[in-house]
N, C-alpha and C positions, 0 to 999 in steps of 0.2 A: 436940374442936375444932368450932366452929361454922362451919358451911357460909353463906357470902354470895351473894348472886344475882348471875350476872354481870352487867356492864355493857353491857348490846346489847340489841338489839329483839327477842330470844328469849327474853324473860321469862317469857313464857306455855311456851313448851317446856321453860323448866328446873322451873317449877314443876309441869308436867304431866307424865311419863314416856310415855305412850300419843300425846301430839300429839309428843313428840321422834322416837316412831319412828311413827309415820304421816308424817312429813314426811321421814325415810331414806327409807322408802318410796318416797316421790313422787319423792324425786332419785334415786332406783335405775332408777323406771321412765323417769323423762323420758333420762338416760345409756342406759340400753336403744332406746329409742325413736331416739335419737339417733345407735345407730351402724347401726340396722335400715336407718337413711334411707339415711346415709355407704353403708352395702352395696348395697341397691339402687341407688345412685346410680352405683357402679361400672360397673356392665354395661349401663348405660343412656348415660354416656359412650363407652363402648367402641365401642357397636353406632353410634352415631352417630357414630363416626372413621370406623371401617370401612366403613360406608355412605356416607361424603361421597370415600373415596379410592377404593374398589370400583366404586359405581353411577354410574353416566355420567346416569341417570335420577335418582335421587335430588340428583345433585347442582347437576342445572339445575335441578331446583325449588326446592329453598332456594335458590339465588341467586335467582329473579325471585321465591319469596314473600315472602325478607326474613329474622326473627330464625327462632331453632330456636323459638321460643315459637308465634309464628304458624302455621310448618307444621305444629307438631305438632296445634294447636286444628282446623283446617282436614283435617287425615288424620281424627279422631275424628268431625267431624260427617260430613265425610265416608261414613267406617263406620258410623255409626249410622243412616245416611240410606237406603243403597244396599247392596244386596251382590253382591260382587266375586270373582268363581269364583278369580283368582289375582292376585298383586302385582302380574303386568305389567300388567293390567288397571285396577287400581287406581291405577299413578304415569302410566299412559296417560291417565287421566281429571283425575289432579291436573295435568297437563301440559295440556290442553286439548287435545289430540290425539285424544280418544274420549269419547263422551257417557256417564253413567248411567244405566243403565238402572234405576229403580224395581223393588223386589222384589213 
């Protein structure tokens, strides 16, 4: 029986065996990749339910700085700027109620 090429844009895969599985590959890894994110994504929602119904602190400052996108940019430069002996100190300063001190 003689074998035809499929009809599809994977012409090059069916005639090559080694590019069919380098590209499983890649869809293995990108499904990997993609549920690594889905997982971390989990406990990063979490913590930030719990911290908007928890912290009386945290939760005045998301309302006057706006989306979770911004506060979070704004906590980072933050930390990278200045260091912060503990959290109260740190949502003290994103609140404007206490200054940075320079490391």
């Amino acid at each position: 029986m003689i074998q035809t090429a499929p009809r599809s844009r994977n012409l090059v895969h069916w005639l090559d065996p080694q590019l069919q599985q380098q590209a499983q590959l890649r869809t293995r890894q990108a499904r990997g990749l993609a549920n690594l994110l889905a997982t971390l994504n989990l406990p990063a929602f979490t913590l930030h339910s719990v911290l908007d119904r928890v912290c009386d602190s945290c939760r005045l400052y998301r309302d006057t700085a706006g989306t979770r996108r911004r506060c979070c940019e704004k906590l980072r430069v933050l930390m990278e700027m200045f260091w912060f002996g503990d959290w109260t100190a740190l949502l003290q300063t994103m609140l404007g109620r206490r200054l940075a001190v320079p490391p």
